[in-house]
Residue frames as a rotation matrix with the C-alpha (Angstrom) as fourth column:
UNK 1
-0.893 -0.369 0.259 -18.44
-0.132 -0.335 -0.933 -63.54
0.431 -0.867 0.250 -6.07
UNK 2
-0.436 0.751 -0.496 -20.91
0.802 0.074 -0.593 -64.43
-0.409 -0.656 -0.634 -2.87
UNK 3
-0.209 0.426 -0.880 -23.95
0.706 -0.557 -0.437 -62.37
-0.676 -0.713 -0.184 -3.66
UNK 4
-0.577 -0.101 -0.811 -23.58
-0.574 -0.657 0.490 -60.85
-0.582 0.747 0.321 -7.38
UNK 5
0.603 0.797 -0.002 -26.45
-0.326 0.244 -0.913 -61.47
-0.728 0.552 0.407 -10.00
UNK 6
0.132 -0.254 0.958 -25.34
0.810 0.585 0.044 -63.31
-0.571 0.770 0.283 -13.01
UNK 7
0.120 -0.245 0.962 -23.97
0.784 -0.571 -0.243 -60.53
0.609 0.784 0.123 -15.84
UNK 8
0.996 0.014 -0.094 -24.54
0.069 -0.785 0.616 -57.66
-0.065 -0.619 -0.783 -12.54
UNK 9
0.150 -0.981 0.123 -20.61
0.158 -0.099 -0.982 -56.10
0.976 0.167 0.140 -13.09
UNK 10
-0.015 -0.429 -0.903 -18.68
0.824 0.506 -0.254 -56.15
0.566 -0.748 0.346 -10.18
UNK 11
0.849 -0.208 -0.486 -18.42
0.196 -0.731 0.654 -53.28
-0.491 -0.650 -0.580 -7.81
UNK 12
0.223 -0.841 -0.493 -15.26
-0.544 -0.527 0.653 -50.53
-0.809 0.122 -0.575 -9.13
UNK 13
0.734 0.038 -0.678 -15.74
-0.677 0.121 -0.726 -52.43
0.055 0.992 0.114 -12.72
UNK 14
-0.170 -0.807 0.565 -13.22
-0.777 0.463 0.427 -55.33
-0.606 -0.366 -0.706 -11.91
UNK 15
0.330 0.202 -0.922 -12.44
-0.755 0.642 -0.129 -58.09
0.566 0.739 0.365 -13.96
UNK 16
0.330 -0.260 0.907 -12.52
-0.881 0.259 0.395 -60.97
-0.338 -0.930 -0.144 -11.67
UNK 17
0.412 0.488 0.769 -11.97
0.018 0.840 -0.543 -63.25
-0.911 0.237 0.337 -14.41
UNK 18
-0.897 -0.178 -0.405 -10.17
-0.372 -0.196 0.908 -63.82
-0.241 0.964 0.109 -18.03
UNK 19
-0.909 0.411 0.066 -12.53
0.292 0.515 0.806 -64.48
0.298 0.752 -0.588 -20.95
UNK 20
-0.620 0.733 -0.279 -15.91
0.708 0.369 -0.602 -63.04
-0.338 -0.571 -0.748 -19.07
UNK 21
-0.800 0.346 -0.490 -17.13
-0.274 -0.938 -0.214 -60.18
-0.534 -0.037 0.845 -21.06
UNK 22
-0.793 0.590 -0.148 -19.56
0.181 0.461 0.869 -62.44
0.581 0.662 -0.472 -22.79
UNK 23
-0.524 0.489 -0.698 -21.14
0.836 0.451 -0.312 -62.31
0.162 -0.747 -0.645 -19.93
UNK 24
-0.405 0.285 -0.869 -21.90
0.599 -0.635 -0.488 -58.55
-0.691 -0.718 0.086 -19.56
UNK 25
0.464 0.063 0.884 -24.23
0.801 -0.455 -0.388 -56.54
0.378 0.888 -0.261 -21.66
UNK 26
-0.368 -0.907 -0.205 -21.86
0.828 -0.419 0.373 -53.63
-0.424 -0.032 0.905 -21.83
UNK 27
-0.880 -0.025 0.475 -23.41
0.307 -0.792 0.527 -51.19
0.363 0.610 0.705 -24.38
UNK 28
-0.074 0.664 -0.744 -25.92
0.920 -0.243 -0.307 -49.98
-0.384 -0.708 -0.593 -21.59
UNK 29
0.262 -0.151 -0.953 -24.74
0.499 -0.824 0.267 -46.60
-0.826 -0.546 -0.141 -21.53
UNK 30
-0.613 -0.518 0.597 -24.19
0.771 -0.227 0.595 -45.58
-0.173 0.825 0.538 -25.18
UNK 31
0.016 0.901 -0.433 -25.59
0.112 -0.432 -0.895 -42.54
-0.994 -0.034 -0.108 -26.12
UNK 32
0.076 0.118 -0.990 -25.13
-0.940 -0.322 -0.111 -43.23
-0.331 0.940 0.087 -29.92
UNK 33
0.227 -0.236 0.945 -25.45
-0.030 0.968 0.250 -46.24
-0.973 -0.085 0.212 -31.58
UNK 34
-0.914 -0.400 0.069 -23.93
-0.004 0.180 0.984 -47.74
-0.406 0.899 -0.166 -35.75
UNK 35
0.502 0.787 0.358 -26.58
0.002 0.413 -0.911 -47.72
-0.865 0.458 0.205 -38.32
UNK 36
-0.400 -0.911 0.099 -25.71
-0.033 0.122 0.992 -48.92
-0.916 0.394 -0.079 -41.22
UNK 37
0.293 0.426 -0.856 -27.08
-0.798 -0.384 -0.465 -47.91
-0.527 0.819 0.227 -45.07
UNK 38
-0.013 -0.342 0.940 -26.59
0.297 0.896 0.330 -51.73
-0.955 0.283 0.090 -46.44
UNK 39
0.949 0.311 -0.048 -27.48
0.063 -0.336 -0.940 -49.77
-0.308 0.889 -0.338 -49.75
UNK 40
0.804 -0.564 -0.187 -23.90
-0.364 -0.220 -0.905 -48.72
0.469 0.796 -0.383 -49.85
UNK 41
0.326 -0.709 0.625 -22.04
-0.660 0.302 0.688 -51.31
-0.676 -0.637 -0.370 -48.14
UNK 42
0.080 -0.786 -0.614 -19.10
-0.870 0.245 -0.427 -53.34
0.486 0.568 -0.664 -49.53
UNK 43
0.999 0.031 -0.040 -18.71
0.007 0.708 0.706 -55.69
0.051 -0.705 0.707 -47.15
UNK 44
0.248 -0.967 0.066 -14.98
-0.407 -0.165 -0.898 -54.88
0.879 0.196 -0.434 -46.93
UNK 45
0.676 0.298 -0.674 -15.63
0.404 0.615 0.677 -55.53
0.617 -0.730 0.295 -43.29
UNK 46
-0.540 -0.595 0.596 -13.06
-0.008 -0.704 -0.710 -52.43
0.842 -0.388 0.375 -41.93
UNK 47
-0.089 0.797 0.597 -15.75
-0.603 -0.520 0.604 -52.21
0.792 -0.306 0.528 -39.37
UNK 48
0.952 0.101 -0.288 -15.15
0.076 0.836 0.543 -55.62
0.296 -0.539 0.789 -37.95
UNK 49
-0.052 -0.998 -0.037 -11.26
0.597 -0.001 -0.802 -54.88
0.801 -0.064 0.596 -37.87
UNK 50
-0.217 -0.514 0.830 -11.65
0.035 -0.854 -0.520 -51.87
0.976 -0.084 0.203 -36.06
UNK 51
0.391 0.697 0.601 -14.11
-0.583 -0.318 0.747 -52.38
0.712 -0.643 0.282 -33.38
UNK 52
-0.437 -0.887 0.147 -13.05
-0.513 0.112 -0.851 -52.57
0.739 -0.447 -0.504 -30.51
UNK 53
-0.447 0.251 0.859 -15.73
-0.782 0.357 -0.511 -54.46
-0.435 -0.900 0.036 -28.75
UNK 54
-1.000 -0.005 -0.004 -15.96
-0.006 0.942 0.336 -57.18
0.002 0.336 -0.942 -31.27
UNK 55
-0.382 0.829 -0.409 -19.66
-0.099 -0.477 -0.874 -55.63
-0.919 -0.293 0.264 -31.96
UNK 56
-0.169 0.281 -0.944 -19.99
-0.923 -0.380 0.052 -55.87
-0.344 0.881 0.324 -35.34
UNK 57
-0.155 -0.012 0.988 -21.70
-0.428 0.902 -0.056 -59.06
-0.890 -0.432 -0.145 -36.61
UNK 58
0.004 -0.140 -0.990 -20.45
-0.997 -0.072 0.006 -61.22
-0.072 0.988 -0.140 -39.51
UNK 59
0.401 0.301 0.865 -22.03
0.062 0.933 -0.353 -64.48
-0.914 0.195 0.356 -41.02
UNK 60
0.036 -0.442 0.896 -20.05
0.784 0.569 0.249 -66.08
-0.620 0.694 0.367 -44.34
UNK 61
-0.629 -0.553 0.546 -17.96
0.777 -0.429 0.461 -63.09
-0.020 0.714 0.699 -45.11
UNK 62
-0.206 0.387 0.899 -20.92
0.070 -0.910 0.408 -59.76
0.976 0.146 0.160 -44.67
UNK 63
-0.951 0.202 -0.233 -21.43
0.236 -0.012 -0.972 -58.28
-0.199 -0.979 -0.036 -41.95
UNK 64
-0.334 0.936 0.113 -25.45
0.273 -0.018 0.962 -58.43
0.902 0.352 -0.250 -41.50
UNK 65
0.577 0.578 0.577 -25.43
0.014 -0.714 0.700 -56.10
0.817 -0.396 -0.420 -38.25
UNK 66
-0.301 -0.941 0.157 -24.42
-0.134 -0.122 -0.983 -55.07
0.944 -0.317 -0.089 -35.04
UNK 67
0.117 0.197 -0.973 -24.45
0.852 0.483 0.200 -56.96
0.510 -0.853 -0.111 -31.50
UNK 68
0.262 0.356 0.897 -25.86
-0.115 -0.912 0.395 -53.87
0.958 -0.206 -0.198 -29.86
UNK 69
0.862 0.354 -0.363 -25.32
0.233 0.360 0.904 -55.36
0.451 -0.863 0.228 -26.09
UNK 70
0.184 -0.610 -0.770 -21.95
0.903 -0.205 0.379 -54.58
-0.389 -0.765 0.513 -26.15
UNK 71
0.093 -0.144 0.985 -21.57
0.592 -0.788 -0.171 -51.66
0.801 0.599 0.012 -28.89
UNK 72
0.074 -0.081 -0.994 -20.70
0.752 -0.650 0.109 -48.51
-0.655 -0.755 0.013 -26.38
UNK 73
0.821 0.571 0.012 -21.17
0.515 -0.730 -0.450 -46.05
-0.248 0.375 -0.893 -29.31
UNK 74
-0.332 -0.815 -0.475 -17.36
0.266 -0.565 0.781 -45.13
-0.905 0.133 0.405 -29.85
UNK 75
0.557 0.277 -0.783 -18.07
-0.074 -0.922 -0.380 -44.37
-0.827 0.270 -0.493 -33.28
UNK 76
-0.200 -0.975 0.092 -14.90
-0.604 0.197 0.772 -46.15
-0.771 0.099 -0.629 -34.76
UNK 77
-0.158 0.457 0.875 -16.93
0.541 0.781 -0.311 -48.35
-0.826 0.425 -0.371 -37.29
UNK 78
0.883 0.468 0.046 -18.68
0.394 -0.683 -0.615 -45.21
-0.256 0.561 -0.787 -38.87
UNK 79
0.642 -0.610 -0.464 -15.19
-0.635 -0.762 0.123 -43.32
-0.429 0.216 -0.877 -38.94
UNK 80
-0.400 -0.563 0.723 -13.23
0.045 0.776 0.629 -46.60
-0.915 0.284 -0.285 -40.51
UNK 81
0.297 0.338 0.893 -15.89
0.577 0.682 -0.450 -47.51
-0.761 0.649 0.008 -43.04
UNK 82
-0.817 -0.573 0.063 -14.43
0.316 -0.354 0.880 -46.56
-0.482 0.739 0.470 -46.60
UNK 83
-0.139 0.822 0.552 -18.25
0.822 -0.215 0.527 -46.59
0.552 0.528 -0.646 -48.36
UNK 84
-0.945 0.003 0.326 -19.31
-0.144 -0.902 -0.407 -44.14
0.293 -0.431 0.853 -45.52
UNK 85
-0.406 0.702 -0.585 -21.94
0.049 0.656 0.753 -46.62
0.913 0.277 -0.300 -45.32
UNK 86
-0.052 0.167 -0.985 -22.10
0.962 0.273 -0.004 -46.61
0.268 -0.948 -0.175 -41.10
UNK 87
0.123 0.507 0.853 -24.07
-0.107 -0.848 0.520 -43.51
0.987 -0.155 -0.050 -39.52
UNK 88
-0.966 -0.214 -0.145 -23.80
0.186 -0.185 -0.965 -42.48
0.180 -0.959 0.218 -36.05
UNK 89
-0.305 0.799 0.519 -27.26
-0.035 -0.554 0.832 -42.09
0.952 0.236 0.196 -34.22
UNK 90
-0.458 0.477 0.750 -28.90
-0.821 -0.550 -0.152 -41.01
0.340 -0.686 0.644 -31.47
UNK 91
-0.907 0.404 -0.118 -30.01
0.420 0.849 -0.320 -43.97
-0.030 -0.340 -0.940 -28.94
UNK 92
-0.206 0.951 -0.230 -33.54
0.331 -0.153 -0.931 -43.96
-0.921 -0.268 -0.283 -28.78
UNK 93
-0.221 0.514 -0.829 -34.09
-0.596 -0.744 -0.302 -42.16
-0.772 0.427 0.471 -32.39
C-alpha cells in the first residue's frame, strides 16, 4: 500500500496479501522466548511439528535453533518437547 515501509504491518493487522509473513518480523512483542539445553536434545524435532510460526530452525534433520523474528513466545515447543530439552525464558534474561 501507498505509503507503508517495507515489513511496517499494515494498519488493524491486515493481511493484504497471501504468502507475506516472510516479510514481517513478528516476534517483536514476546515476552518469553525457547531456549534450548542441546545437552538433552534428541532431535525428534516435535518442536518443529508443533510450532506454529514455523520458528524453529532445522538444517539436515537437527534442529540447530530458533528464528527468533517470528517466535511470539507461545511456549508450544517447550510444552511438546518429549526430552524436556526446550526452557521458557524471560526476553531480555
Amino acid at each position: 500500500m501507498a505509503g507503508e515501509k517495507a515489513g511496517e504491518i499494515p494498519e488493524g493487522g491486515m493481511i493484504l496479501e497471501a504468502g507475506s509473513s516472510r516479510k514481517y518480523n513478528t516476534g517483536d512483542w514476546r515476552s518469553m522466548r525457547p531456549v534450548c539445553d542441546e545437552s538433552k536434545c534428541t532431535n525428534c524435532l516435535i518442536c518443529w511439528i508443533y510450532c506454529p510460526d514455523n520458528s524453529v530452525i532445522v538444517k539436515e534433520g537437527k534442529r540447530v535453533g530458533f528464528k527468533l523474528t517470528h517466535c511470539k513466545g507461545c511456549g508450544i515447543c517447550a510444552n511438546q518437547c518429549p526430552a524436556k530439552c526446550i526452557k521458557m525464558v524471560e526476553e531480555g534474561a
